[in-house]
C-alpha positions in Angstrom: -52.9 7.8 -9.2 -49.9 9.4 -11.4 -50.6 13.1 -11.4 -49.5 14.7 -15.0 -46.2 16.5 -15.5 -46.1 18.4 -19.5 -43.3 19.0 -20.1 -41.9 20.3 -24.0 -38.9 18.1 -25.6 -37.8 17.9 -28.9 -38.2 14.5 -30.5 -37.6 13.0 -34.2 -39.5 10.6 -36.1 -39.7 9.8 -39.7 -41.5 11.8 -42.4 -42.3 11.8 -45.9 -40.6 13.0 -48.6 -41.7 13.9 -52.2 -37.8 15.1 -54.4 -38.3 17.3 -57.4 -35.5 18.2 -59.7 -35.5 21.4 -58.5 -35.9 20.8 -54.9 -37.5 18.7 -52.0 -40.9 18.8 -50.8 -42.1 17.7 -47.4 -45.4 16.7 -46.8 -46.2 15.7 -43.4 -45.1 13.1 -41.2 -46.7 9.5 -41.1 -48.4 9.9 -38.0 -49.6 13.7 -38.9 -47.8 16.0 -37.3 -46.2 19.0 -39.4 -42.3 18.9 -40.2 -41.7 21.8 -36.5 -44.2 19.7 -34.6 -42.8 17.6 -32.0 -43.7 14.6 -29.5 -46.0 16.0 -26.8 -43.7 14.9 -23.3 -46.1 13.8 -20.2 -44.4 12.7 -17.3 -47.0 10.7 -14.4 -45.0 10.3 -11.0 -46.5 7.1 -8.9 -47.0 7.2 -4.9 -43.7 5.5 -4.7 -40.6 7.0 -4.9 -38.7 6.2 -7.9 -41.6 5.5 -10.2 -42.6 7.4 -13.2 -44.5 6.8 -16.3 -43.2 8.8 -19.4 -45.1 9.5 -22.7 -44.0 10.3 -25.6 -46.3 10.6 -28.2 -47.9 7.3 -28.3 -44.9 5.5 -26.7 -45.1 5.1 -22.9 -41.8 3.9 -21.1 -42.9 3.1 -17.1 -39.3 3.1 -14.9 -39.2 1.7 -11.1 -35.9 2.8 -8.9 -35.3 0.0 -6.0 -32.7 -0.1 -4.0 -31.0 -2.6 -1.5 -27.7 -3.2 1.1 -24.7 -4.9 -0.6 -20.9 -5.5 -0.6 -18.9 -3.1 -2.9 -16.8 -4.5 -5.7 -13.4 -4.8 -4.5 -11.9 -2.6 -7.1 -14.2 0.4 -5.7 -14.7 0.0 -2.0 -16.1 2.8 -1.4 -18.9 3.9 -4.6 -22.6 2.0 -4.7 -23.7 0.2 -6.9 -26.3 0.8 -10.1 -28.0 -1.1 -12.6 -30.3 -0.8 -15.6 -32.3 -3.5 -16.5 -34.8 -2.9 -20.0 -37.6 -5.0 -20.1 -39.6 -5.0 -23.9 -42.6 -7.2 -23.6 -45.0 -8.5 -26.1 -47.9 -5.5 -24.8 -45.0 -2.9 -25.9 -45.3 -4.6 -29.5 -46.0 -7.9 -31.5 -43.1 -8.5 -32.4 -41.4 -8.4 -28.8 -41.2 -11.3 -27.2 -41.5 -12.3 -24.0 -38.7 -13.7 -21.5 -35.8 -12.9 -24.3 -34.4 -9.9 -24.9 -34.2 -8.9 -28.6 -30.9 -7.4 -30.6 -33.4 -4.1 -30.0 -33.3 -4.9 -25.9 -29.2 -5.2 -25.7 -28.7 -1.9 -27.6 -31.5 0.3 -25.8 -29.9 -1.4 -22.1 -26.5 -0.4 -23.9 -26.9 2.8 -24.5 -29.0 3.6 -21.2 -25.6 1.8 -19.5 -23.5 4.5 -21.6 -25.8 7.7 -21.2 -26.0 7.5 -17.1 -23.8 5.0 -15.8 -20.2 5.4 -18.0 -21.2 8.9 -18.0 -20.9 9.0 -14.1 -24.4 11.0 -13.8 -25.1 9.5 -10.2 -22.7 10.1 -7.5 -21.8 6.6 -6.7 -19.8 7.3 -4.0 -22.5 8.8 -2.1 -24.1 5.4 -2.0 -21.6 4.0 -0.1 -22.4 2.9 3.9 -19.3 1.6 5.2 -16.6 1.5 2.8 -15.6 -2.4 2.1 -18.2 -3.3 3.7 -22.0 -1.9 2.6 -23.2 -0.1 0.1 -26.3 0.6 -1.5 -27.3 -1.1 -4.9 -30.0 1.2 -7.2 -31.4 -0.8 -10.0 -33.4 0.8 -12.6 -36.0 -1.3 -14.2 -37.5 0.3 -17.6 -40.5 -1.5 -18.9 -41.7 -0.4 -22.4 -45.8 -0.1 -22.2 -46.4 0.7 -26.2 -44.0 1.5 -28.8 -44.8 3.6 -31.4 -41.6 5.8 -31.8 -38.6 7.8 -29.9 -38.5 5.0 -27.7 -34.3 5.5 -27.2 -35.5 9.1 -26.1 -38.5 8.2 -23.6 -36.7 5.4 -21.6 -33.4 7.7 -21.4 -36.0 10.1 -20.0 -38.0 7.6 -17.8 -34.2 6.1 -15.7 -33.6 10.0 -15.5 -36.4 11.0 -14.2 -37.0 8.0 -11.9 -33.6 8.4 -10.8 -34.3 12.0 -9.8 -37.6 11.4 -7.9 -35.8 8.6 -6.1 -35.1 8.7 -2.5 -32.8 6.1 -0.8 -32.9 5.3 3.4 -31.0 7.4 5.6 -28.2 6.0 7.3 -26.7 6.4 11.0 -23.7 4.7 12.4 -23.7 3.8 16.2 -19.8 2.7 16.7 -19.8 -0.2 14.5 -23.7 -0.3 14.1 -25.2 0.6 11.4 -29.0 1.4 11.1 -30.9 1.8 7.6 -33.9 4.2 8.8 -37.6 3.6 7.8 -38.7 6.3 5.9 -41.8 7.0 8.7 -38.5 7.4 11.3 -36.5 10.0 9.2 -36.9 11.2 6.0 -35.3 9.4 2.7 -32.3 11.4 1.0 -32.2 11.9 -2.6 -29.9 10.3 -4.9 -26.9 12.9 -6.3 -26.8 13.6 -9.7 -24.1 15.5 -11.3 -25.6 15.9 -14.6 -29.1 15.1 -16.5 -28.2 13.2 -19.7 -31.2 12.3 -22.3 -30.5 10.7 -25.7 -31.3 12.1 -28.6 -32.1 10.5 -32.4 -31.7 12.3 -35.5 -31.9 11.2 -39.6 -30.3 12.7 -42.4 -31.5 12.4 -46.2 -29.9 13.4 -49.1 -26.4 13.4 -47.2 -27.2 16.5 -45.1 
């Protein structure tokens, strides 16, 4: 079971609009909620490390944070490794479709690349096991559950938080042997983040 996290975030979505000569009116937004009234932010953490299911309103975003052993690239011997992967499915919406990733797939996995990997939010070089050698590799895998909305802002928040409740094997190096540590032998060490970066969408009318 995922135990329930509330947190408060603000959010944007579209709203009606009825213009006047003298002035604008707003109404309400389409799905209800007053012009101050944001997104109600629930965060469920699984039983595994690294797994989180974020809602955001309607839209629910589930991110899983796996990790495994590999060779560094050569032009950084001694930083990990990290990927984001976005997965949009035909159960997140109709109109998704399954196996190919839309125009709407590259951009989100774009700018999740942007907002934590070119941003240099997770310390990469405190992945590294033996420099030239091992590393670790962290892949992030966002699956979209249902969208209805925001979705930019709950899968930025899903990776983050996922990435946060990670927690990678400990390491110890005998001479030239190196041993990867079950969990149930010692504990798991959390990934390093330098910063928490969450993306945020905003609309203008009227030019501001």
């Amino acid at each position: 079971m995922m135990a329930p996290r509330r947190m408060s975030m603000a959010a944007c979505t579209i709203f009606c609009v009825r213009q006047t000569p003298a002035s604008i009116c707003f109404l309400e937004r389409i799905d209800g909620r007053g012009i101050d009234e944001f997104r109600e932010l629930e965060i469920f953490f699984g039983t595994d490390w690294g797994c989180c299911q974020v809602s955001l309103g309607d839209t629910k975003v589930l991110a899983q944070v796996s990790c495994d052993v590999m060779a560094p690239k050569a032009t950084r011997p001694n930083e990990g490794l990290l990927h984001i992967n976005v997965e949009l499915s035909p159960m997140g919406a109709p109109h998704f479709e399954s196996g190919r990733l839309s125009e709407l797939g590259v951009q989100l996995n774009r700018l999740l690349e942007k907002a934590i990997k070119d941003s240099h939010c997770v310390d990469l070089e405190s992945l590294c096991i033996v420099a030239e050698e091992k590393v670790f590799n962290l892949r992030v895998d966002v699956h979209v559950l249902n969208h209805e909305g925001n979705l930019v802002e709950a899968a930025s928040i899903a990776a983050l938080t996922a990435l946060s409740h990670f927690r990678r094997p400990d390491v110890t190096m005998t001479g030239e042997k190196t041993i990867i540590h079950d969990p149930s032998e010692k504990d798991p060490i959390p990934v390093v983040l330098h910063h928490h970066p969450v993306c945020v969408s905003y609309a203008l009318f009227n030019n501001g």
